[in-house]
N, C-alpha and C positions, 0 to 999 in steps of 0.2 A: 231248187235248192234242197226238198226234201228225198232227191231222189237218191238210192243205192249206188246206181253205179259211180265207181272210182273216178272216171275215167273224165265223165260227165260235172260230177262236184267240181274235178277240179279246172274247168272250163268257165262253170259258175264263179268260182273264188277269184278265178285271175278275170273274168271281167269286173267282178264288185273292186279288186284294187284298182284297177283304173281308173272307173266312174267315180269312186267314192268320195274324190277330192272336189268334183265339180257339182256335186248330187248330197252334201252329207244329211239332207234329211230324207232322202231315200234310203241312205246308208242305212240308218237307226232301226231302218225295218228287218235288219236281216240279223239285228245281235240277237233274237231269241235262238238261230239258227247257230248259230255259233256254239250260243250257251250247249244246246243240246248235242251239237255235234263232239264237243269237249268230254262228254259219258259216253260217247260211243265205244263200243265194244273193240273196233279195230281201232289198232294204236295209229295206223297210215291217217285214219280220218282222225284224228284227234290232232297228231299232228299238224296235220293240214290246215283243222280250224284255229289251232292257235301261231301257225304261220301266219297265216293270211291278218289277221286278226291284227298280228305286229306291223306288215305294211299297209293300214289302211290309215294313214296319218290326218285323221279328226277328229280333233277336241273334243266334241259330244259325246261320240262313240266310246271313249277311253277308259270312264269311270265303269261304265260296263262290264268292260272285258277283266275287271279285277280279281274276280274269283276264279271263272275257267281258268285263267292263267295261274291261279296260285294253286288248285287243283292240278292242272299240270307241271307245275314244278316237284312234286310231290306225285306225279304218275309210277306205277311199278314199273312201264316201260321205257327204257334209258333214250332209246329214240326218241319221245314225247319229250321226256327231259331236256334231250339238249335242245332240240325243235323251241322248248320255251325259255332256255339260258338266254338265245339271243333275243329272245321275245324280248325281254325285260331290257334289254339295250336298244333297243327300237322304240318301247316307251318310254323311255327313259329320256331320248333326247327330243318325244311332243311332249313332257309334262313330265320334267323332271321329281318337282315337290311331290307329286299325286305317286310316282315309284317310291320316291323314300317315306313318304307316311305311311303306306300300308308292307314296308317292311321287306320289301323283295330285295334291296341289296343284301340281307341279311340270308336270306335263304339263298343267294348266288353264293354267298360264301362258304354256306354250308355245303355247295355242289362241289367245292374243291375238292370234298373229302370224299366226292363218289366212288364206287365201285367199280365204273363204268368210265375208261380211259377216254372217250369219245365226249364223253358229260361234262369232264374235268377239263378238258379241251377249251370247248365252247362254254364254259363259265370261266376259265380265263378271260379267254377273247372277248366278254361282256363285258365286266370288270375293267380291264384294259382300256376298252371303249368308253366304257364311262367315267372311266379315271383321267383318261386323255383331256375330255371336257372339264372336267371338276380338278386340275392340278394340285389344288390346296386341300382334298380330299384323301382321305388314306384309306384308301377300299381295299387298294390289294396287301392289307397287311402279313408279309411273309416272316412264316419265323421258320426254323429247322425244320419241324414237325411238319407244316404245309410244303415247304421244298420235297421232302423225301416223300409226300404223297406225288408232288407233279415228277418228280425225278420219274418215279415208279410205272406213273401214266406212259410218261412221256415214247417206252418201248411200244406199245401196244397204239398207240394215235396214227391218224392217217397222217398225210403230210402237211396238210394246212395243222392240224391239231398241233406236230410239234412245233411246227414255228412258231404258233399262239404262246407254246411253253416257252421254248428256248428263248423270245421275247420278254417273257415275263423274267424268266430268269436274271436276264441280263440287268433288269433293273434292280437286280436284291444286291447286296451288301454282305459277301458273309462277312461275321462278326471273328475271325480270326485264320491263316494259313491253311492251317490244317482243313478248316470247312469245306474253305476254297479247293484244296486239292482233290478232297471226296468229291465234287461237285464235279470236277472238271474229270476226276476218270468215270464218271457217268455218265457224263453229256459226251466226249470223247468218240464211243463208236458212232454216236448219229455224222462222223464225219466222211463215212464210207457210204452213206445212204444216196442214193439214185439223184435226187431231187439237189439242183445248186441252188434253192432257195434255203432247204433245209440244211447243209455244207455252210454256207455263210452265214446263216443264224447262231450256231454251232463255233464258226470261229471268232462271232463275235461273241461269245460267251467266254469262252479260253482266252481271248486277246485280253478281255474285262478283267478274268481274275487270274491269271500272270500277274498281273502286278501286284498281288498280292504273294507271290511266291519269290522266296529267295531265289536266288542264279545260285548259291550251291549243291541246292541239290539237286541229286540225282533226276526225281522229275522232270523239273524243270527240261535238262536237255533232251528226258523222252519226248515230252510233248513239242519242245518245236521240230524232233525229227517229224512226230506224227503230222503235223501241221501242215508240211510242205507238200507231200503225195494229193491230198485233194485238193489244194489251189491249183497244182501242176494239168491235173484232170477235168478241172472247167475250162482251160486252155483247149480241149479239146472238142468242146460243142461249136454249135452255129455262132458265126461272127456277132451278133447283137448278145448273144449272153458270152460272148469269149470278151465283149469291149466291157459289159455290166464288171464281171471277175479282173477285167485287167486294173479298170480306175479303185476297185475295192484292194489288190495287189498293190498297187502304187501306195494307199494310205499303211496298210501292213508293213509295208519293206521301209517306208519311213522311219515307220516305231520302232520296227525289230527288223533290223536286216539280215539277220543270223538266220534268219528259220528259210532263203529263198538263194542265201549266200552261192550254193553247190550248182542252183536249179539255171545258171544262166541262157544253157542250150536253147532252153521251153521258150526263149523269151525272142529267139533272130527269128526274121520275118519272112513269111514264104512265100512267093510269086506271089499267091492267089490270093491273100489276105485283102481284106477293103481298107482302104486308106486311115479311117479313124483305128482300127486295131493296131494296122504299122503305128502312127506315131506314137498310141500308148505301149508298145511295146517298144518304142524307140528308150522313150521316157523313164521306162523300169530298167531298161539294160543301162543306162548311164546312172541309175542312183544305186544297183547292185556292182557296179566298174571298181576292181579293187585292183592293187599289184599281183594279183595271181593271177585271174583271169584278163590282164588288159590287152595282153598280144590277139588275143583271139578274139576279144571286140573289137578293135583296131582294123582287121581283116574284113570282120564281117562288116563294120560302119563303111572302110573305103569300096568293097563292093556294092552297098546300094547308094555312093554318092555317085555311080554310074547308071542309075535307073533311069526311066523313063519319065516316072512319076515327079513332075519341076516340087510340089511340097513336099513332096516324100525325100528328094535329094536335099533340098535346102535344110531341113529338120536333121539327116543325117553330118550333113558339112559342120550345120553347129554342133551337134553332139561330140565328135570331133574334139571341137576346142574345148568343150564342156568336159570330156575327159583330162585332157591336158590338165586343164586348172584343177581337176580333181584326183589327180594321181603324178605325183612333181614328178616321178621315176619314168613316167611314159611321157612326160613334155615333148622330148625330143623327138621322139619318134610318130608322136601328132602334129610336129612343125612339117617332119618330111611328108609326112602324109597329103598335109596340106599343100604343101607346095610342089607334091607330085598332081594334086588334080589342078593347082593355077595352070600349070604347064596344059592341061587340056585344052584351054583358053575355052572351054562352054561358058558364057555369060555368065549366068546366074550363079553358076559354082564359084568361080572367081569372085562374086561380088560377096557371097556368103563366107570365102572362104579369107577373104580380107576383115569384113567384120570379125570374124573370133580369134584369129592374129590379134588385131587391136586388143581386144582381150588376156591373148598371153602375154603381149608385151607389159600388160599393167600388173599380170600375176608375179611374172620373171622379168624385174626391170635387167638390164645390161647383159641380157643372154643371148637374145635371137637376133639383135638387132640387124648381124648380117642379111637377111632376107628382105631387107627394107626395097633395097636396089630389084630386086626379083617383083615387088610390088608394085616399084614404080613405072616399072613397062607398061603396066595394064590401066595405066591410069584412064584413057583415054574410052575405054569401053565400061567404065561406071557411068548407070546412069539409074538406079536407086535412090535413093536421098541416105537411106542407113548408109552404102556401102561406099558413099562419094563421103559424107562425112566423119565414116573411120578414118579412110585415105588420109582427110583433110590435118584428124588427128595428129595422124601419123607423123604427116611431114610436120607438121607445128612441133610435134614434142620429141622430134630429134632434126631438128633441123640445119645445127650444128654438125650433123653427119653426111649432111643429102647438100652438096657442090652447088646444085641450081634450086634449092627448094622455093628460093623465093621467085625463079619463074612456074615452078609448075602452080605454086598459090594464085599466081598472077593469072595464069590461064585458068583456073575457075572464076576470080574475079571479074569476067571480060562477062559471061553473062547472070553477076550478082541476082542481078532483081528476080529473074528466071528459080533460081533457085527455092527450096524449100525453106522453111524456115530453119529448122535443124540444121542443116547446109550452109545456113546463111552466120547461123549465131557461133556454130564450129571456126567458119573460117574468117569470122571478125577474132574471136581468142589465139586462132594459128597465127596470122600476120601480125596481133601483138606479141606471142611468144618470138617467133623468127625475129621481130623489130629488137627484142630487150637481147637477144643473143646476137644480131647484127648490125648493131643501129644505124652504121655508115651508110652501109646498101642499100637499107630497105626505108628509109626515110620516107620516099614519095609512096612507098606500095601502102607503109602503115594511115597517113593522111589521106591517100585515097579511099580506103575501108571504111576510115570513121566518118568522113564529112557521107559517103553510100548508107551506112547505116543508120545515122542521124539527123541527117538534113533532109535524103529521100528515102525514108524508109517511113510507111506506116505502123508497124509492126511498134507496140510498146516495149516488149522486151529485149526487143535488138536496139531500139533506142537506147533503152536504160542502162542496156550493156556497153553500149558502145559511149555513152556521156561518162560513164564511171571510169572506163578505159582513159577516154580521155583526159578526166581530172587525174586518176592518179598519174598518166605518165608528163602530163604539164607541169604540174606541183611538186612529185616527189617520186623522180626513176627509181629512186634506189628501194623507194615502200612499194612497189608496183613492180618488181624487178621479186619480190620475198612472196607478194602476193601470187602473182600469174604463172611465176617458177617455182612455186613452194612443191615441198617434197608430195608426192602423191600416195594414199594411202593402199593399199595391196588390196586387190578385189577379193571376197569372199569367195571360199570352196564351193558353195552352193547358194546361189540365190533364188533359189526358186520351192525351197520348202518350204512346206505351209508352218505356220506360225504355233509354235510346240501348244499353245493350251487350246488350241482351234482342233492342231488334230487328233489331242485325245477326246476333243468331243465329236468330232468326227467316228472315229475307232467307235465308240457306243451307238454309232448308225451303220455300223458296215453291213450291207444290206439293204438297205431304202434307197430311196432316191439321193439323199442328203450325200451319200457315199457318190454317189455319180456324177454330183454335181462340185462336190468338195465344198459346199458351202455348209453352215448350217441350216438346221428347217425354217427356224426364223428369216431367214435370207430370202424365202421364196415361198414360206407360207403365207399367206393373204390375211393381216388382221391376228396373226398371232396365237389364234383359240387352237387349244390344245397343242401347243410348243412347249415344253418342257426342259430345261438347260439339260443334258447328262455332262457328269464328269468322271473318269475315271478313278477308284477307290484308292484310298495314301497306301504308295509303296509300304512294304515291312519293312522294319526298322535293319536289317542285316543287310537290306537291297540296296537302303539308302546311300553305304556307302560309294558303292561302284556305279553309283550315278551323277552323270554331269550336273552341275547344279542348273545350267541352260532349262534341261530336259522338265524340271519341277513339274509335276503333277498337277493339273487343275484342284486337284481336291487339296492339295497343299499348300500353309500359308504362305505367303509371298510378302514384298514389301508391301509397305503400308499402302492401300487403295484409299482414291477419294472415295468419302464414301456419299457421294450424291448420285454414283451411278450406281440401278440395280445389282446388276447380273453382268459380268464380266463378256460372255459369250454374244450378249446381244449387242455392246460396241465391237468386240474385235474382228469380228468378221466384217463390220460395215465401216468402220472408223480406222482400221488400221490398213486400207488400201489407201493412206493418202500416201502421196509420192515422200518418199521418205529420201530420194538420193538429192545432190545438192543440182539446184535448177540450171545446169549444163546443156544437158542435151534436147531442150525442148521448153516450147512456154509452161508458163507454172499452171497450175491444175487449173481447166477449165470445165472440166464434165466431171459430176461427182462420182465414185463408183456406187455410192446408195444408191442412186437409180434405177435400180434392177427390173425389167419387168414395168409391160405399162398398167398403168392404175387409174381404174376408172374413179374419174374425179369428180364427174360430173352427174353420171348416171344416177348409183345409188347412195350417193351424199353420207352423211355419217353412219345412217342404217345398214347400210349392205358393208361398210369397213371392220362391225361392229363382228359380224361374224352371226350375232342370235337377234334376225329383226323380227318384229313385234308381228303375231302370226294373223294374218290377213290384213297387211298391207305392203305382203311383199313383191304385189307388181305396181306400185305406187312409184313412179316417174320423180324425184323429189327435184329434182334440177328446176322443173317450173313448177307451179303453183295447180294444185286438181283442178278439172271441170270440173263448173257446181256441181255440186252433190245435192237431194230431198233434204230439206230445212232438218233439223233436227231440234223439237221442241224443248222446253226445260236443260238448255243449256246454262251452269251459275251465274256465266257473266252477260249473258245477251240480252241484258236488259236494253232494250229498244236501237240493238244494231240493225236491225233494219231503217233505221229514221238516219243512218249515217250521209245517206247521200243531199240531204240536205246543208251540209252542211260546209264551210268554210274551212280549206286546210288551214296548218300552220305552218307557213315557208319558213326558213331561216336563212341568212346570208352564210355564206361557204368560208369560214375564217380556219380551216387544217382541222382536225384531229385532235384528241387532247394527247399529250405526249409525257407519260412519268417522269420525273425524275431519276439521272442511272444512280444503279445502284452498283457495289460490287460482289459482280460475280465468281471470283475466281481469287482468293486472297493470293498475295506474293508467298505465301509460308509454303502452302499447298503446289507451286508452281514454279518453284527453284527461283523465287524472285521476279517471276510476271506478271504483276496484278492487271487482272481486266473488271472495269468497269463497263456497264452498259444499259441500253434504253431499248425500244422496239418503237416507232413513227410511221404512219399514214400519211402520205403527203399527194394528193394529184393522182390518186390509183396505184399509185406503188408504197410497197412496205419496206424498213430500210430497218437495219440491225446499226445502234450508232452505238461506237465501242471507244472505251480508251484505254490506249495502253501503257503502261508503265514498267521502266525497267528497274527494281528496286537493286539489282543485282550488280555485282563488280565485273564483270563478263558483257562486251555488246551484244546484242538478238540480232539477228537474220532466217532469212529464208520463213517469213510468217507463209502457214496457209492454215484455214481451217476446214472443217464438214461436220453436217449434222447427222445427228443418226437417224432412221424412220420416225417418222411423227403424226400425228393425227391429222394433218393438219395437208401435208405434203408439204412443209416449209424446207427450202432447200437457199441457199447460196445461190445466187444469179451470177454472180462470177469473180473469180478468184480475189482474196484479201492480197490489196495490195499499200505494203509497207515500204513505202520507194527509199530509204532511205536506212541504212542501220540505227540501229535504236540502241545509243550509246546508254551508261548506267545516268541512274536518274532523269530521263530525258523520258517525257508524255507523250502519245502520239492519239489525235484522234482523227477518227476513221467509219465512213460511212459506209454499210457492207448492204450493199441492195441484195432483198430476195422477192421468191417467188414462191407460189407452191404447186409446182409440177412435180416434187419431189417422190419418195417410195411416201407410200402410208402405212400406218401401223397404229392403232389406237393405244394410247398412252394411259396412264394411270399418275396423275390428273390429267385430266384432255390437254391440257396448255402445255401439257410438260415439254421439254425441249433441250436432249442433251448436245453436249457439244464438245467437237475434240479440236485443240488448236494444238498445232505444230509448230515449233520454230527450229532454230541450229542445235538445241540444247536437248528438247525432247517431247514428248507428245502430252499435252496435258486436258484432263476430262473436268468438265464442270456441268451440271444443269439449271437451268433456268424458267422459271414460268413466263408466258409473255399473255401480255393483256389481250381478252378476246376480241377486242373493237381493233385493234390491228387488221382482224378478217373480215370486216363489215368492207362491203362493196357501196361503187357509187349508185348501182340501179338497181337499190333496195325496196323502192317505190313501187308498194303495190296496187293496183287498180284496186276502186272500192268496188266493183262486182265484185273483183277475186277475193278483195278480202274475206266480206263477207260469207262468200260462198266456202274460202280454205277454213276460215273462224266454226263454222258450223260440221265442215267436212271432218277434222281433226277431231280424235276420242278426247272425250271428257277427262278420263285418265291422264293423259298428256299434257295435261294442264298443271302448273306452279304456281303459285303464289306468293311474295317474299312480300316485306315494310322494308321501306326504305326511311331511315330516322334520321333527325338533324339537318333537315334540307330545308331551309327557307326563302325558295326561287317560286316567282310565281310559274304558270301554264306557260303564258310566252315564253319566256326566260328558258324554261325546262325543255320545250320545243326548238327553241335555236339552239340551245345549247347541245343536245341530243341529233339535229339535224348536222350538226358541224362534224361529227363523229359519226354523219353514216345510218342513224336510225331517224326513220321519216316520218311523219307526221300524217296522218291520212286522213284525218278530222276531226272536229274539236266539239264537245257537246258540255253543255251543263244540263247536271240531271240533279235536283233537289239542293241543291247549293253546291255541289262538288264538278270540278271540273274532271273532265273526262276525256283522256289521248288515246287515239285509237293507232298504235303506230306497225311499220314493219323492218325487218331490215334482212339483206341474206349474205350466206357466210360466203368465202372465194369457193366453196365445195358443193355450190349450188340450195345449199339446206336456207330451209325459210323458216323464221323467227315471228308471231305475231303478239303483240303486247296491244293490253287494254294498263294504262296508269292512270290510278284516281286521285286527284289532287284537292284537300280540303283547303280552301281559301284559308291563313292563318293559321294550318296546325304542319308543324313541322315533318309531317312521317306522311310517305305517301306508301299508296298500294300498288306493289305492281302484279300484275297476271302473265303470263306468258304462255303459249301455246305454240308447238313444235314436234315435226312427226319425229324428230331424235331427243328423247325428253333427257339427255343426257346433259345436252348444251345446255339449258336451260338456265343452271345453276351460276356458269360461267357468265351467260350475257345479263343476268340479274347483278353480277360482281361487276361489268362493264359498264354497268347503269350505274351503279352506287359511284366507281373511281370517278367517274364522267361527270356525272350530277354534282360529287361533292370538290372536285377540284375544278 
């Protein structure tokens, strides 16, 4: 280590990083060498030593490296300098406290104002970094004065340096138009620059503060001409960053379709493309499709519905229709289109090209109908479940036009059971529509359907459907005649745009991943640490006019929110994929879309969810119980755990769980008149959500479903809320909702917390809920007194709680059955000096182990519990468990 050559050290330095994790009291021998190499005359070795220095992640070593580092912060060499910007972000996340007491976020800040554009670079990017961890932290505090020094940098930085900026940037706020405008003819030319990382940083800065700019002025239309030439121009690289620019185009052309409007040519497909670019290039040219450019989409979509490629055709066939519904002036000339490729008779075209018919006919009811007859020829070569039960639609809801319609219903009815479910519950609705429009005729057809769907069907919602059919048409043709022929509502111009305050948070990620995925980072970041909502900044007051009121601004009030939910952003992405259409075409929700992504549930238990687990015990297996560990002496509570094995458990008989009383969660005020009341129950291994509903309102409810949003816990819905019955006004319904927890996880703030979004016909409504932690106590909580004792010893000291428990006057037994009923076991009983003594365990559904020592004074009402747990988080919760438990 003490040798000259360059070449050599640095051979040395990258072996001490590696060993040092496995070796740290070896390590400790080499920080004199450090210290020293930190005054070296070459700035490369100085550098070096305070590189290295930053990856060598050991506790001991840390408080060491204080000074060379803060000497190199303060080197005259700007290389050194920035060499230690990130240093200090590197310590920062082994021993966060030990960077902010001796002061270095303070001198990072003062690196902003360096001289040296590369400095200022990577003291962002530190900053940043440690901002990300610290969210409630305001390190990068920008004001004008710091912008116009990174503005400044920003020319002179390599490329990683400006994205560090252009990032920073995006999170400022100016404080008025005009700021905004300077800002934006600065950052402006980084859009011409080589690099499409540094292009998309750049147009996610300009997209940001746009909105702060009126549409009259003049700017304004410069910068979206400017805008359009470099998206045009990453159209041009390798297919994996033409696919990255197209899904970050698609969220742009949402916001602002004016800036891409002209650009439609960049966007048709060419032989050679790979299939994922064709369909996001399918997908941009239908949401840029206007009445000026639609003849020349039109051309180019029915030439690749002759492709080769069977996804690439079917994606084109519906684009198609998706034009039609979104341009009324080209309808017609999209029916002929279509109905020039059924005449191909190729399978798959014809069954796509039937599906998006269905479609137009709901947009333009009484227009196309003629083409019906052209449909009906090809009946016979669907064999899709979508494309047999548009057909099925089709004839049901003009059946009054089609001569034989009630034999061609008849010929799919011949192999019912065969079919899909979709297929199945279509054409139980068809043959009642044909029945209430022909009733003479089709008599025996409609009786055959219902006694198929009801008597031999297992399927519950083709039951339900077809007993409802039943009742109303035995009771009351003429209410069931208004119901199943009620006027139909006109399908939306676009259904498939993401949800306006989803994608201005979006917009604030164009560039990451988040942009590629169209989710938010929440969505897929593990545990949440360092997610931060963005929202895009309040329109100016001159803009506001010529905006839809649809469109409102995240950052703008809105109607009144409940306010038990945090953060808007963290339900709407996960909470507002419940099926929102009315349950037509398919069973009601039975896979929640929270699921995202598998989540190890078992492995690293509530420590690895937690995102910061406790540093050396991070390959701690928490699902079972450690091998012994060496005794560990002068432990508080061990007083004579070793003498446990002598001793006599305390069984209890198995009488359920203790189960709260419900409370209400959801008032009627809050929920347009839907009061939910509820409880959470343990019964036999499974957890059950019991809920009551009430309809306070003058309006019946239909269509319940709910979901949860990610939770600590993984608590999900085991399967769909099911309300069999409309829930007239004033009428109660309760309702036992089984779950599970394979759900997403996401550590909560309370651990217990537990939001929830319920649906019905009326509209989505959010409540939260805490639910008691003994719901999560498993049956085979029962730990071996080896392992006890050996986990009791294994476990830091530190990890240990303590709480009283007051006002309990149950003896040992008592407190033991009554604790064993709910899941915490009893592993042996001791009296030591008059005080009885429980030695218990219990573990969560997430595999986490729980051990308790409860001291119980014969006669004094308050006992002592202790608790030990390598997630000392829980700890607080199962002591709350203890108390509900004990005292109810």
């Amino acid at each position: 280590m003490q040798t000259d050559n360059l070449e050599l050290k640095k051979l040395v330095y990258l072996y001490l990083m590696n060993y040092a994790k496995s070796q740290p009291d070896m390590a400790i021998m080499a920080v004199n060498t450090f210290v020293k190499d930190c005054e070296d005359p070459n700035p490369l070795i100085r550098a070096l030593a305070v590189r290295t220095m930053g990856c060598i992640r050991v506790d001991k070593i840390t408080e060491y490296l204080c000074e060379p580092l803060r000497k190199c912060l303060k080197d005259e060499d700007p290389y050194v300098r920035k060499t230690a910007a990130v240093c200090v972000a590197k310590l920062h996340d082994i021993n966060a406290q030990l960077v902010e007491d001796q002061g270095f976020l303070d001198t990072l800040k003062d690196l902003i104002s360096d001289s040296n554009p590369m400095v200022v670079a990577n003291a962002v990017a530190a900053l940043s970094e440690i901002a990300e961890s610290h969210p409630s932290s305001n390190l990068l505090d920008l004001n004008p004065q710091s912008i116009n020094k990174l503005l400044t940098a920003l020319n002179e930085c390599t490329e990683w340096g400006q994205i560090f900026i252009l990032d920073c940037l995006a999170n400022y706020t100016p404080k008025d138009d005009r700021e905004a405008q300077s800002i934006c003819e600065r950052v402006t030319p980084r859009l011409s620059h080589a690099n499409s990382a540094v292009v998309l940083s750049a147009v996610k800065v300009l997209m940001k503060f746009m909105e702060m700019l009126s549409k009259d002025l003049d700017y304004y239309g410069t910068l979206l001409k400017k805008l359009a030439p470099p998206l045009v121009t990453l159209l041009s690289a390798e297919p994996e960053l033409q696919y990255v620019a197209l899904r970050n185009i698609n969220l742009i052309v949402q916001k602002r379709p004016e800036i891409l409007k002209h650009e439609m040519k960049v966007f048709f497909v060419k032989y050679n493309d790979p299939i994922y670019v064709k369909l996001e290039k399918l997908d941009i040219m239908i949401r840029l499709a206007s009445q000026a450019n639609i003849a020349q989409v039109l051309a180019e979509l029915k030439e690749y519905a002759t492709e080769v490629d069977v996804d690439f055709v079917r994606k084109a066939v519906r684009a198609i229709g998706r034009c039609a519904i979104k341009v009324e002036q080209s309808a017609e000339r999209c029916v002929s289109t279509l109905l020039d490729l059924i005449q191909t008779k190729v399978n798959y075209v014809v069954q796509e090209a039937i599906v998006v018919i269905k479609d137009i006919f709901r947009k333009y009811p009484n227009k196309y109908e003629s083409v019906i007859a052209t449909l009906c020829e090809n009946l016979d070569s669907l064999d899709e479940p979508e494309a047999r039960a548009a057909m099925i639609w089709i004839v049901g809801e003009y059946a009054e036009r089609i001569d034989n319609a009630d034999e061609l219903l008849e010929s799919f009815l011949e192999g019912f059971h065969d079919e899909s479910t979709q297929v199945q519950l279509q054409l139980l609705t068809a043959i009642v529509k044909l029945f209430l429009k022909k009733p003479t005729e089709t008599q025996e057809l409609v009786q055959q359907v219902l006694s198929l769907a009801t008597q031999d069907s297992d399927n519950p919602d083709l039951r339900d459907r077809g007993y409802i059919y039943w009742r109303l048409l035995s009771t009351d043709p003429v209410a069931a005649k208004e119901v199943v022929l009620a006027e139909k509502p006109l399908i939306s111009e676009e259904t498939d745009l993401i949800e306006p305050t989803l994608l201005d948070e979006l917009i604030c990620y164009i560039g990451t991943l988040a942009s590629v995925y169209h989710k938010p980072p929440s969505a897929f970041v593990e545990g949440g640490r360092g997610v931060v909502h963005k929202s895009l900044p309040p329109r100016t007051a001159s803009n506001e006019s010529t905006e839809s009121p649809e469109t409102a601004p995240a950052g703008a009030p809105t109607a009144e929110q409940p306010d038990v939910i945090p953060t808007q952003g963290d339900l709407l992405g996960d909470l507002l994929n419940l099926d929102l259409g009315p349950p037509v075409s398919g069973p009601p929700l039975t896979t929640s879309s929270v699921q995202m992504g598998a989540v190890d549930l078992l492995g690293g238990g509530l420590d690895s969810l937690m995102g910061d687990e406790p540093e050396g015990i991070g390959d701690t297996n928490f699902g079972a119980p450690p091998p012994a560990a060496p005794a560990r002496l002068g432990a508080p509570i061990g007083s004579g755990l070793s003498d446990l094995f002598d001793l006599t458990s305390g069984v209890g008989t198995l009488s359920g769980s203790y189960v709260p009383p419900k409370a209400v969660w959801l008032p009627a005020m809050k929920a347009k008149g839907l009061e939910i009341s509820g409880t959470f129950m343990r019964q036999v291994g499974s957890i059950s959500m019991d809920l009551q509903l009430t309809n306070k309102a003058l309006q019946v409810m239909t269509d319940f479903a709910i979901q949860f949003n990610r939770n600590s816990f993984g608590l999900a819905p085991a399967a769909p809320l099911q309300v069999h019955a409309p829930l007239s006004p004033n009428q109660t319904v309760e309702i036992s909702l089984p779950l599970n927890t394979v759900g997403s996880v996401m550590k909560m703030d309370p651990l217990n917390n537990l939001q929830v979004a319920v649906k019905n016909n009326i509209d989505i409504f959010y409540f939260s809920t805490l639910y008691p932690l003994h719901i999560l106590f498993v049956e085979d909580g029962k730990m071996d007194r080896q392992m006890f004792l050996a986990t009791w010893k294994d476990i830091p000291n530190e990890n240990e709680a303590q709480f009283q428990i007051r006002d309990c006057s149950l003896n040992a037994e008592a407190v033991s059955t009554k604790l064993q009923n709910s899941n915490i076991f009893t592993i042996a009983k001791r009296n030591v000096e008059g005080q009885d003594m429980l030695y218990q365990s219990l573990k969560l559904t997430n595999g986490i182990w729980v051990l308790a020592e409860l001291r119980i004074q014969p006669g004094s009402p308050s006992f002592t519990l202790s608790l030990k747990c390598r997630a000392p988080e829980v700890s607080q919760h199962v002591y709350q468990a203890y108390e509900t438990i004990l005292k109810n």
